[in-house]
Structure formats: C-alpha cells, structure tokens
C-alpha positions as CSV (number, residue, x, y, z in Angstrom):
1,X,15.0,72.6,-75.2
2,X,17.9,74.3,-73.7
3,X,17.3,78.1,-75.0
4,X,21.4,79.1,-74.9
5,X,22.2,79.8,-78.5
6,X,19.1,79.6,-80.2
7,X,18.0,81.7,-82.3
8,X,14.6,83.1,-81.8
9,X,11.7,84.7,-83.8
10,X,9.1,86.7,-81.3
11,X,6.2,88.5,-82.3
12,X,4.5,91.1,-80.4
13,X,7.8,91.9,-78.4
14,X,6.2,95.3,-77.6
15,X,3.5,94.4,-75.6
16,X,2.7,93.8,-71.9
17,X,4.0,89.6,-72.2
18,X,6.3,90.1,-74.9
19,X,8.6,92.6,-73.6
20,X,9.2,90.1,-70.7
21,X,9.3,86.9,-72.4
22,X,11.9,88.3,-74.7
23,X,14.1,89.5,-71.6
24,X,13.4,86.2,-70.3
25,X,14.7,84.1,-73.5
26,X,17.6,86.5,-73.5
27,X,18.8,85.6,-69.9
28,X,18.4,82.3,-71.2
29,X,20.8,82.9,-73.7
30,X,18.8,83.1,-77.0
31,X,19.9,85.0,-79.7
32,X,16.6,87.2,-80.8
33,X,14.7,88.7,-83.5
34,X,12.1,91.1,-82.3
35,X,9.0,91.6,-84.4
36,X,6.7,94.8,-84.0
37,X,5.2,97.6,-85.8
38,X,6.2,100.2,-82.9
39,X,9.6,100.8,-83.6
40,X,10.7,103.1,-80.8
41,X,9.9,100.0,-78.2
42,X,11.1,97.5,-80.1
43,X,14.6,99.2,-80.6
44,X,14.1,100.4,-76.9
45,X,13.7,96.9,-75.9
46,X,16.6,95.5,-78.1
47,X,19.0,97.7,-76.5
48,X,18.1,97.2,-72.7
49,X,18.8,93.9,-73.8
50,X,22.0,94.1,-76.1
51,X,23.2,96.7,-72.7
52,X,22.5,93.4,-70.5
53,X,25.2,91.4,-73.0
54,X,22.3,89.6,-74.5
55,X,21.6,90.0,-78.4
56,X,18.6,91.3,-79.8
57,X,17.2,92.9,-83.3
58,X,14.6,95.0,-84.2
59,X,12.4,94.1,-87.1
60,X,9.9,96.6,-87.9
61,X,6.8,95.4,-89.2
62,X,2.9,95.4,-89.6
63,X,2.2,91.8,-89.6
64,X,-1.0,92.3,-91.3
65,X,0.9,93.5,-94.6
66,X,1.3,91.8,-98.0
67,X,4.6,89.9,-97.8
68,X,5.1,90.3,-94.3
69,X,5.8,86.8,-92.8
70,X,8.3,86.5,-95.6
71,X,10.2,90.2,-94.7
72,X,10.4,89.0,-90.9
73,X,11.8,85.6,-92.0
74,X,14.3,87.0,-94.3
75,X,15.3,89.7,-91.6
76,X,16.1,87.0,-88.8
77,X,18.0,84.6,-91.4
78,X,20.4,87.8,-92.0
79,X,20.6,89.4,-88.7
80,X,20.8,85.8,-86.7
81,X,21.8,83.4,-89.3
82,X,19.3,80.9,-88.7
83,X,16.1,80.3,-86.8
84,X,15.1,77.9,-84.5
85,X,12.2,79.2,-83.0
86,X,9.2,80.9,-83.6
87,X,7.0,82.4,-81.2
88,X,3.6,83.8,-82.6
89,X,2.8,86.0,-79.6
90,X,1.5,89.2,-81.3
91,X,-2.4,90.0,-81.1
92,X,-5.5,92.4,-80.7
93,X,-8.6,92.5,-78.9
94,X,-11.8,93.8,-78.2
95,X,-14.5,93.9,-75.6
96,X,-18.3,94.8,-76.9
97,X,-21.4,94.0,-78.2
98,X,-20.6,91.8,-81.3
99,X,-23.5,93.7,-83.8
100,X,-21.6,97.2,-83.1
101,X,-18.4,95.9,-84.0
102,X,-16.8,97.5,-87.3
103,X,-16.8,94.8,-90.1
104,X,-13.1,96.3,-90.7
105,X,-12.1,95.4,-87.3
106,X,-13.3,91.9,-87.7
107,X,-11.0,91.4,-90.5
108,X,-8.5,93.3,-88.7
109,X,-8.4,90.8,-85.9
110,X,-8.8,87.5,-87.8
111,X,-5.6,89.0,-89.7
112,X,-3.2,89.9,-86.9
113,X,-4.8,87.2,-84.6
114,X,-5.0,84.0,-87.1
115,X,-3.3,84.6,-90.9
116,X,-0.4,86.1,-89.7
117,X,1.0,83.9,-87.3
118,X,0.0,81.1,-90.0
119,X,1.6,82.8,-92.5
120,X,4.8,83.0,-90.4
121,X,4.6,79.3,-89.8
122,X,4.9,78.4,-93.3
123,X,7.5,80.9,-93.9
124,X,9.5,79.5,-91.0
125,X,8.6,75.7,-91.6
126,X,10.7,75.1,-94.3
127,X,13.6,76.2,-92.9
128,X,12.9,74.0,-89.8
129,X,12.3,71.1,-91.1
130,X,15.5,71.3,-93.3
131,X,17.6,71.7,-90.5
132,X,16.0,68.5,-88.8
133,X,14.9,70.6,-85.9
134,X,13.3,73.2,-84.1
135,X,9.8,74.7,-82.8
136,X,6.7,76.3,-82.6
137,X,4.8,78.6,-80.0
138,X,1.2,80.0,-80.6
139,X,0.6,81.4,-77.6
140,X,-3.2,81.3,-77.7
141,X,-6.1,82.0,-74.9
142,X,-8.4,80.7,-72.4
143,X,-11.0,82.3,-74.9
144,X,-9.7,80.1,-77.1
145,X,-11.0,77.3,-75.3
146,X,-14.3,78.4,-73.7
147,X,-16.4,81.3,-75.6
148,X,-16.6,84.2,-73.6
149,X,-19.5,86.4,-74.4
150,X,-18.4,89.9,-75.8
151,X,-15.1,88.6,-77.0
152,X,-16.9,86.9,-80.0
153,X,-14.5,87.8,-82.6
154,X,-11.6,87.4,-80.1
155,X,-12.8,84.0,-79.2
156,X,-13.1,83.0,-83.2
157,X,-9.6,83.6,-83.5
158,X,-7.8,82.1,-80.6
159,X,-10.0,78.7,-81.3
160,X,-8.8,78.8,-84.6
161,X,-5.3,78.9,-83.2
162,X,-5.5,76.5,-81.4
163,X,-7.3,73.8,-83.7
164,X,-4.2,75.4,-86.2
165,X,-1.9,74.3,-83.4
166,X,-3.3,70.8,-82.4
167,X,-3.6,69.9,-86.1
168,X,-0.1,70.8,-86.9
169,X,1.6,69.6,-84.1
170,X,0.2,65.6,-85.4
171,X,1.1,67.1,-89.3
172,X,4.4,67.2,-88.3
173,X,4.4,64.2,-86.0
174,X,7.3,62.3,-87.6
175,X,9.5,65.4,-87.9
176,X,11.8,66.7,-85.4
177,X,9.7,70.1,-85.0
178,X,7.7,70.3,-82.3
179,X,4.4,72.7,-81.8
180,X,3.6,73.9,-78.4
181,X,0.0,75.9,-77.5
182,X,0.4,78.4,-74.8
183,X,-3.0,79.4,-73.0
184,X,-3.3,82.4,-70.4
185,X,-6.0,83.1,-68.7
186,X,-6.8,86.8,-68.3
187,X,-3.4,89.2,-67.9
188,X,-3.2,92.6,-66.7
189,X,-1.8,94.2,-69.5
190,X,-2.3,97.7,-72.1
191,X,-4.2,94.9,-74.3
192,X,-7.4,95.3,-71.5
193,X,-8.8,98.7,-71.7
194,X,-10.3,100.8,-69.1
195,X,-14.0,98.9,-69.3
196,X,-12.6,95.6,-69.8
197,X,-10.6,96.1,-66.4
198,X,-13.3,97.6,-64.6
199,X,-15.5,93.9,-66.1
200,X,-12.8,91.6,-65.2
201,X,-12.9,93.3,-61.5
202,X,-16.5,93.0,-61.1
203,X,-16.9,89.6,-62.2
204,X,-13.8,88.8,-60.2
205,X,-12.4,87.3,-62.8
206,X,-8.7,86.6,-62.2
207,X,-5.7,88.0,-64.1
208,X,-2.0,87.1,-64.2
209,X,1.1,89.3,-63.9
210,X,2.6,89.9,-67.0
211,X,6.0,88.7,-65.5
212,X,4.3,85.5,-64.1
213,X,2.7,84.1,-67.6
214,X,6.2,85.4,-69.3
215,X,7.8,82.4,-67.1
216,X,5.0,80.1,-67.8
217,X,5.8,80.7,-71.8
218,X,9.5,79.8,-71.5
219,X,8.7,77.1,-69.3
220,X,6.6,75.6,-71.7
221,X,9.3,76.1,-73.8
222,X,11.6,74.7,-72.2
223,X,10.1,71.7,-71.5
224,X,9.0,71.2,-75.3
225,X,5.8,71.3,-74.0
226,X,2.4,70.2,-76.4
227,X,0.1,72.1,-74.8
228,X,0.2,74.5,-71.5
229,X,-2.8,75.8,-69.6
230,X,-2.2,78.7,-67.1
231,X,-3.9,78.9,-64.3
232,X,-7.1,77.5,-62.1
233,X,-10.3,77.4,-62.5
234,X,-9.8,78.2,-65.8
235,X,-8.1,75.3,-67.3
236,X,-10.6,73.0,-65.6
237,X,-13.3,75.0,-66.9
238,X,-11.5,74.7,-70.4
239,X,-11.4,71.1,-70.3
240,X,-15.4,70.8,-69.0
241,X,-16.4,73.6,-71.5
242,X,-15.2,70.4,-74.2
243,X,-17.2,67.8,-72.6
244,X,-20.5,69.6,-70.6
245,X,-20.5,72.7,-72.6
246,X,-23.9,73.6,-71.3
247,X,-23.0,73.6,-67.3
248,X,-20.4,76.3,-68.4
249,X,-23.2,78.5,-70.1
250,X,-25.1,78.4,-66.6
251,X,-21.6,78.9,-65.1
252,X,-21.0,82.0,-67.2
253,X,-24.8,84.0,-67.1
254,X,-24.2,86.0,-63.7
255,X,-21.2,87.1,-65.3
256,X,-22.8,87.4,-68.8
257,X,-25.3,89.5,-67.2
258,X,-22.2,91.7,-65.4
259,X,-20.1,92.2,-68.7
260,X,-23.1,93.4,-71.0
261,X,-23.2,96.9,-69.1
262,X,-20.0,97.2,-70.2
263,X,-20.3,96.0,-73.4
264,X,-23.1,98.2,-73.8
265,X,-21.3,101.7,-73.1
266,X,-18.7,100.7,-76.1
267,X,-19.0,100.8,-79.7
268,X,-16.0,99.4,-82.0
C-alpha cells in the first residue's frame, strides 16, 4: 500500500509507539486522525506534525465509552473525508498476581484492549468495504501468542485479538480489505512501570525501541502484510508455544520464578 494520501484512523497516538508511528505515516504522506483520551498530547502531537507540512486531527475520546467507535468514525469522515485505514493501536496493561487484580480492572482491560478496537472495526468496515478497498491493523502482542505468567488478563486479551484478526482477515477473504496482525515483543515504553522494568531486566528479557517497532508497524503496512512478528527468539518461541506448548512452560519457570517477586510487591 503506498501510504501518500490515505487517510488514516490511529488509536492510542499518545503513547510511547503511537506518537511515532503516526509521525512516521505522516512522512509517508497520510492524511491522519488521531484518537486519544489525553487531549493536550494528542493536539501537541497534531501540531508538531501539521508544523512539519503533514496533516493531522485530534479526536478526543475514551474509547471505552458508549458510542465511542461510532464518535471517532464520524469525526475522521468530517475532518478527512474518508477513511482508508484503521489502526487499533491503543491499550492497557498490568503486571501482578492475577487473584489481587481489581475485578474492575479486568473489565477495564478486556474493554480498551478487545471491544473497542472491535467496535471500531465494525464502525469502519462498512465504509471500507463500500469503497472496494482499504485495511486493518491490530497491533497485538507476543503475549498474545505465548501466555506469560502475571500478564493473565493482558494475555486474554491480545489472544483474543488476534484469533479476532486471523478470523476476520479469511471473513473478508473475497473483499478488497485486507487485515494485518502486528506482534511486538516487549518495548520500552510509559506502558511498563517501574517493577515491570526492573522484571524484564532481570529476566533479560529483550525490549524494542519504540522508534524501531514504529517502523516495523508501517512496514507491515506497507507491505499489506497478514501477519508480522517482531523480533527473535520471540517469534520462534510464538510459533513452538502453538505446537510444543509444554517445552515453553519449562522454558518459562526460571523466569516464572524471577517475575513472581515482583508480582508479589504489587497489588492492582
């Protein structure tokens, strides 16, 4: 897909890999709606990019709301005139013990990290399919491939984004909009607290620039891509996790035993 001129949907624009994806699709040329509840850095990010001759708009909104995926869609149509391209980027997570974790927060995450981004799908879909073209981008997880311990409810939903992804990318197999699944490993972003950085270090466990997996997204992209797994071991370990899962669970317990401490000093 060449990027110049289309008109783009991103969620999550705030964080760590959104803010430079959407520079990224901008340079490219893409004409951009920028989705996020923060509204200082989202207009703070639209206009560093609107000041680089690109075009960006803020849309400020809690994605977990009633109506929300429709609000977003019907802000873009105005402000760009059409969409092309959706990219569900926007997401929470937490590190601990799964027992202590709020019931609230578990709904919380299943929302932001699973019904939104389906909800903006099927706001987006029709219009897509309609104009005989166009795409979407989940960008998922390596924990939604392999179930790390202490991520449970993190895990949950990134699997279920990606079985969403894989099962509507052969829905739509006769159409002329594609689906692409984006998996990072581990990124060194606000979205890792102090403990989870101080686990991910002990257990060596390797994490990505923010900058780096940006490019890999508008790669994918690029390249109309089905699926895109970021970085070694982990994509091996993604793909053997489906086939042997119980040589990754011995793979896993030195860690296992590593993260617990950690897990064990928070309570969400």
């Amino acid at each position: 897909m060449n990027l110049s001129g289309k008109r783009i949907i991103l969620t999550g624009a705030a964080g760590g890999i959104g803010y430079r994806v959407a520079l990224l699709l901008a340079e490219k040329g893409a004409r951009l709606a920028l989705v996020g509840r923060n509204a200082s850095r989202v207009e703070e990010i639209c206009a560093e990019i609107n000041q680089r001759g690109g075009l960006a708009v803020p849309v400020i909104l809690d994605l977990s709301g009633e109506g929300a995926a429709e609000q977003a869609m019907a802000a873009a149509l105005q402000s760009l005139g059409g969409i092309d391209v959706l990219v569900n980027n926007a997401g929470i997570m937490d590190f601990t013990l799964f027992e202590r974790q709020d019931p609230k927060r578990i709904g919380q995450m299943i929302g932001v990290n699973v019904i939104a981004p389906m909800l903006l799908v099927r706001a987006v879909l029709p219009h897509l399919l309609k104009q005989d073209g166009g795409r979407i981008v989940n960008i998922g997880s390596a924990f939604g491939s392999i179930g790390f311990p202490h991520f449970a409810t993190y895990c949950a939903s990134k699997f279920a984004m990606r079985g969403f992804s894989e099962a509507l990318r052969r829905e739509l197999v006769d159409t002329q909009v594609g689906v692409t699944y984006v998996s990072p490993r581990a990124t060194k972003t606000p979205l890792n607290d102090d403990v989870t950085t101080r686990m991910l270090e002990e257990t060596k466990t390797s994490m990505d620039a923010p900058e780096y997996v940006a490019a890999q997204i508008v790669q994918a992209i690029e390249r109309d891509c089905k699926e895109h797994f970021i970085g070694q071991p982990e994509s091996f370990f993604a793909r053997l996790n489906g086939m042997f899962p119980r040589l990754v669970d011995g793979g896993l317990l030195k860690n296992t035993r590593i993260a617990r401490k950690y897990a064990q000093s928070v309570n969400k």
